[in-house]
MDAnalysis code that builds the backbone (N, CA, C; Angstrom):
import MDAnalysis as mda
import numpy as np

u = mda.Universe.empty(282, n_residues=94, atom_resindex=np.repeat(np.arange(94), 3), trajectory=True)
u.add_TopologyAttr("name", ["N", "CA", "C"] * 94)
u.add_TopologyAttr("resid", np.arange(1, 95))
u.add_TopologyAttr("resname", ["UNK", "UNK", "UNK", "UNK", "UNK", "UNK", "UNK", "UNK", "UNK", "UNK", "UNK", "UNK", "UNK", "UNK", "UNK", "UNK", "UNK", "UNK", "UNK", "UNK", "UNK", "UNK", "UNK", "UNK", "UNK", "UNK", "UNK", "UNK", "UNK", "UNK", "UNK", "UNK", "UNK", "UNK", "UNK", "UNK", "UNK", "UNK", "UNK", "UNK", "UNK", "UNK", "UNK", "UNK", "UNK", "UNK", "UNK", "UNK", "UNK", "UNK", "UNK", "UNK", "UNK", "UNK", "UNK", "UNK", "UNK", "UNK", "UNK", "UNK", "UNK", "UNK", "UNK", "UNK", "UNK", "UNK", "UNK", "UNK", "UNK", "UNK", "UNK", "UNK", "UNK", "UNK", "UNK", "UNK", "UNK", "UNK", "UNK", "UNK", "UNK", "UNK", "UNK", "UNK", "UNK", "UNK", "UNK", "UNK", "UNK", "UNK", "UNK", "UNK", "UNK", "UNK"])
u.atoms.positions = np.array([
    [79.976, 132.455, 132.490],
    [79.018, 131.727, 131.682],
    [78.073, 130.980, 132.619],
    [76.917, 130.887, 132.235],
    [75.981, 130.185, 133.465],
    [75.954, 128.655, 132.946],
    [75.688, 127.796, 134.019],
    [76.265, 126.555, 133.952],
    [75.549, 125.619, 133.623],
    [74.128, 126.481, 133.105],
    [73.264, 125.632, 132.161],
    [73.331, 125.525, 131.221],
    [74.085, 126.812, 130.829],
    [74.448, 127.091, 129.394],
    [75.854, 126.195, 128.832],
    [77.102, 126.238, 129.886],
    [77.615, 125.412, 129.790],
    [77.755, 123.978, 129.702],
    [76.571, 123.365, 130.112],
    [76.373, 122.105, 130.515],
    [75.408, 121.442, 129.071],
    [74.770, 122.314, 128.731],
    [74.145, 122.113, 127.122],
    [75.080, 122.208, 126.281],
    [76.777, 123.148, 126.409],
    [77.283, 123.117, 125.103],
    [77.744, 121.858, 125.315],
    [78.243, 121.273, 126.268],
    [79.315, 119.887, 126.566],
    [78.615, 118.776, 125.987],
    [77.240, 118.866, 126.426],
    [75.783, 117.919, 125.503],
    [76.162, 117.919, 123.992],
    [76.002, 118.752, 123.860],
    [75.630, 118.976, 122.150],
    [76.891, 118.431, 121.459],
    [78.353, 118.953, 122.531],
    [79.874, 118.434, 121.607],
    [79.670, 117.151, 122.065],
    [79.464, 116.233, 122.469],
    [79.955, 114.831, 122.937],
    [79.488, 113.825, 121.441],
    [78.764, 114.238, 121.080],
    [78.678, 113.239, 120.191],
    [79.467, 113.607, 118.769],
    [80.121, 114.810, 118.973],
    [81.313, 114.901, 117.637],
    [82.440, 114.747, 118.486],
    [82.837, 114.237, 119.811],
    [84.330, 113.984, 120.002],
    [84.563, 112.382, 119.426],
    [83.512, 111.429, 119.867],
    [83.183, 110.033, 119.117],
    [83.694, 108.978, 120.550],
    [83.721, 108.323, 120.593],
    [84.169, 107.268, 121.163],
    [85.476, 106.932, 121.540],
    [86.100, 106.532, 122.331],
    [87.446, 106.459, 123.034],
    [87.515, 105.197, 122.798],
    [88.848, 104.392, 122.067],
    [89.383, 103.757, 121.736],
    [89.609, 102.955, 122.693],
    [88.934, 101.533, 122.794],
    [89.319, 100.307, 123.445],
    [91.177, 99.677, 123.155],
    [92.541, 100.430, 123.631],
    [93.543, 99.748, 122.840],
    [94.310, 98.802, 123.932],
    [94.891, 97.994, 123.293],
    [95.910, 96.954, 124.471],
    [97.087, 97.475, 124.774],
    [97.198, 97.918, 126.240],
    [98.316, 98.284, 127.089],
    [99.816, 97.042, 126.787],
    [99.200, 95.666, 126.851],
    [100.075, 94.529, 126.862],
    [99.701, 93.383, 126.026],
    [100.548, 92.983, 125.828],
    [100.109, 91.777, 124.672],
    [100.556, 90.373, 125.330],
    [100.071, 89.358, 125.312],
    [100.245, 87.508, 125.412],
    [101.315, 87.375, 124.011],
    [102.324, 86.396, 124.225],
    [102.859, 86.072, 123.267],
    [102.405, 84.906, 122.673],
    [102.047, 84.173, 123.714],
    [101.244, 82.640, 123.801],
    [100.045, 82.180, 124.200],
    [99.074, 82.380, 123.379],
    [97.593, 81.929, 122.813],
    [97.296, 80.660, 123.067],
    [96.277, 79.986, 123.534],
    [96.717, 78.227, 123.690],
    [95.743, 78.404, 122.352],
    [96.007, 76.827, 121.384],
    [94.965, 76.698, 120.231],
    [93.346, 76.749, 120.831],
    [93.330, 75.627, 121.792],
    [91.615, 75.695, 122.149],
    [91.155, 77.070, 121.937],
    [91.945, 77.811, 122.692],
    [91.166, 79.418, 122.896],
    [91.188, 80.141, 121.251],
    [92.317, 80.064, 120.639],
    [92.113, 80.729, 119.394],
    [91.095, 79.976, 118.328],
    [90.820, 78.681, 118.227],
    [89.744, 77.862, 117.940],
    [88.083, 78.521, 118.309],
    [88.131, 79.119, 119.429],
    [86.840, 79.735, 119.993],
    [86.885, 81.116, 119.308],
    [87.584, 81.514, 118.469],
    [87.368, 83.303, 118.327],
    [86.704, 83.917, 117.462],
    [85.428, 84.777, 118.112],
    [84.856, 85.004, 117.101],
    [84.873, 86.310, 116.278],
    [85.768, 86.689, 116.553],
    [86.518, 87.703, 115.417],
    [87.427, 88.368, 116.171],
    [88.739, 89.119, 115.104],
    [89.398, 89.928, 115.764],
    [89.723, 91.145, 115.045],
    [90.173, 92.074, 116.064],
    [91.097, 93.112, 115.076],
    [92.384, 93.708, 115.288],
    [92.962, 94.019, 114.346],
    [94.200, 94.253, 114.108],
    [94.378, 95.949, 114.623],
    [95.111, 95.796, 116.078],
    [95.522, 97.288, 116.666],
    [97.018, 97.496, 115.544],
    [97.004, 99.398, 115.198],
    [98.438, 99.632, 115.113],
    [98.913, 100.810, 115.815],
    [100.311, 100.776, 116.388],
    [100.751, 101.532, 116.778],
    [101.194, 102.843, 116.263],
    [100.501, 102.646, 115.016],
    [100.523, 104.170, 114.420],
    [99.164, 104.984, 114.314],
    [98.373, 104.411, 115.020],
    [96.955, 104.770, 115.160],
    [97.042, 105.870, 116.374],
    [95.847, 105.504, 117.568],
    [95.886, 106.087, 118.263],
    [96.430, 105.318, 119.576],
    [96.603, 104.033, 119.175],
    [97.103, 103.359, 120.589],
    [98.709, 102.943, 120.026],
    [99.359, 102.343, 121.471],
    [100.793, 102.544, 121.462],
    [101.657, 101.556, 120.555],
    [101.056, 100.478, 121.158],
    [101.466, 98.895, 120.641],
    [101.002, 98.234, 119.602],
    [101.383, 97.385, 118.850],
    [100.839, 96.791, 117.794],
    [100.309, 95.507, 118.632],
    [99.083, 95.269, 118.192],
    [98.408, 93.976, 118.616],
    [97.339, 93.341, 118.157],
    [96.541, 91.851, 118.494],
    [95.108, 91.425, 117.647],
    [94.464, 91.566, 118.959],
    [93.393, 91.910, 118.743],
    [92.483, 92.156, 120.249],
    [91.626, 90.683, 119.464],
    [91.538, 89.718, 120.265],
    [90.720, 88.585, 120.087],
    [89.568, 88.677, 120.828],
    [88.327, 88.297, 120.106],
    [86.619, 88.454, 121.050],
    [86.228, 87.151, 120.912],
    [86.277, 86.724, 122.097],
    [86.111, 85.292, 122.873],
    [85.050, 85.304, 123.304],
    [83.620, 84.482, 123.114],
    [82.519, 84.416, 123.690],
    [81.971, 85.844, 124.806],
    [82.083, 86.867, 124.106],
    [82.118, 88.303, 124.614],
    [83.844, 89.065, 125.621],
    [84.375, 87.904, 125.519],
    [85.472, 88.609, 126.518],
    [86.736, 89.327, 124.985],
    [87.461, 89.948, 125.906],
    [88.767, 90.306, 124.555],
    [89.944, 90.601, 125.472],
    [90.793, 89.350, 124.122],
    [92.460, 89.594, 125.100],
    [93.591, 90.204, 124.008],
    [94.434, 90.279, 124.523],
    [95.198, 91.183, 123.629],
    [96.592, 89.981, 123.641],
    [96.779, 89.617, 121.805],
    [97.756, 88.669, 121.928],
    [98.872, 89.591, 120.970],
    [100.074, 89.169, 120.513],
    [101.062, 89.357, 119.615],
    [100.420, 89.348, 118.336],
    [100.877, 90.383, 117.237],
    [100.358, 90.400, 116.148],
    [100.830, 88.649, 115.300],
    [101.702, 88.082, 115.889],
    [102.212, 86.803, 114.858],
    [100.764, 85.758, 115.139],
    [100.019, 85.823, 116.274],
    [98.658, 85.380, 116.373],
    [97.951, 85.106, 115.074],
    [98.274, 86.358, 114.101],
    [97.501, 86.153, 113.017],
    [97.340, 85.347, 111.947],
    [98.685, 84.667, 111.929],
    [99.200, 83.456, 110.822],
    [98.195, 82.328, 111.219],
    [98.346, 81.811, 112.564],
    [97.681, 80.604, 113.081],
    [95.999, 81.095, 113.704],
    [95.675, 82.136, 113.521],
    [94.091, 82.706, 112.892],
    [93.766, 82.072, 111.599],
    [94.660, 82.484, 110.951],
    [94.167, 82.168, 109.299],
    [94.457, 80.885, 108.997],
    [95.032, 80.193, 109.473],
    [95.173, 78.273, 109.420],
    [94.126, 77.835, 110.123],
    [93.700, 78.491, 111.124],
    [92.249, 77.455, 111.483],
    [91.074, 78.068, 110.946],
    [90.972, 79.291, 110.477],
    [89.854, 79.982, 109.543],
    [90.256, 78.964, 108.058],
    [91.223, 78.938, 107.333],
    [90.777, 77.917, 106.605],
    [90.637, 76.738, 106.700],
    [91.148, 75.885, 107.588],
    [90.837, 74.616, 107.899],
    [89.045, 74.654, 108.369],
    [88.443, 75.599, 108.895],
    [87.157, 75.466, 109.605],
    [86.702, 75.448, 107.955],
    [87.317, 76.159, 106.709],
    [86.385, 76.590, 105.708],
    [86.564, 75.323, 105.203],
    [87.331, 74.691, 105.004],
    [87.286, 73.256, 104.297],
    [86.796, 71.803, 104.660],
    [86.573, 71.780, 106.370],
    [85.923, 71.022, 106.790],
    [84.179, 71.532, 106.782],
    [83.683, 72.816, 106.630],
    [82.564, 72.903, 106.264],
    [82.125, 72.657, 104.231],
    [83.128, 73.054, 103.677],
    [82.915, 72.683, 102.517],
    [82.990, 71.408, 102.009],
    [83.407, 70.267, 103.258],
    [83.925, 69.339, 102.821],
    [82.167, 68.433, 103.431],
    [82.328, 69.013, 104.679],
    [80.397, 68.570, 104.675],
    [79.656, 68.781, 104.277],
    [79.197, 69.948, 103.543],
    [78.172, 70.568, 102.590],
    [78.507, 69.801, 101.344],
    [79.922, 68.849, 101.307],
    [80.005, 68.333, 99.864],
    [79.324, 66.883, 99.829],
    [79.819, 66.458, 100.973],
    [79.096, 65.044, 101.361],
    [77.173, 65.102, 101.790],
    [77.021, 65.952, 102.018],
    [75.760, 66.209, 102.568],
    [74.531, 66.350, 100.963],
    [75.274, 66.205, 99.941],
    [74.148, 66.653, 98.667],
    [73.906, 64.901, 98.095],
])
């Protein structure tokens, strides 16, 4: 096969193989609060996907660490505490 020809089919497949999966090799068991306080979103890896381990990949002012899925309980206690101290200023603020 000539290797221009080859080199156009590899072109043309790359954008139906899709993207290679960012997954966490290792997980933190212990998160300090400050840092989970800073997070601006996460997501939930499973090990029945394409990566090995179950984990929350946390995105920290552009960085991402890979903690224990129990991370997620004390996610959602300061996501609602942030929602009630903003509802609680938007209440005082009228």
């Amino acid at each position: 096969m000539d290797l221009r020809a080859f080199i156009l089919i590899l072109c043309l497949s790359l954008p139906a193989i899709g993207a290679i999966p960012k997954c966490c090799v290792k997980t933190t068991p212990f998160v300090p609060i400050p840092v989970l306080k800073l997070v601006d979103k996460y997501d939930v890896q499973s090990s029945n996907g394409v990566c090995d381990i179950d984990a929350v990949k946390l995105h920290v002012k552009g960085r991402r660490y890979c903690a224990d899925r129990n991370v997620i309980k004390i996610l959602q206690v300061i996501e609602e505490r942030r929602r009630q101290r903003q509802a609680k200023a938007s209440w005082t603020s009228i």
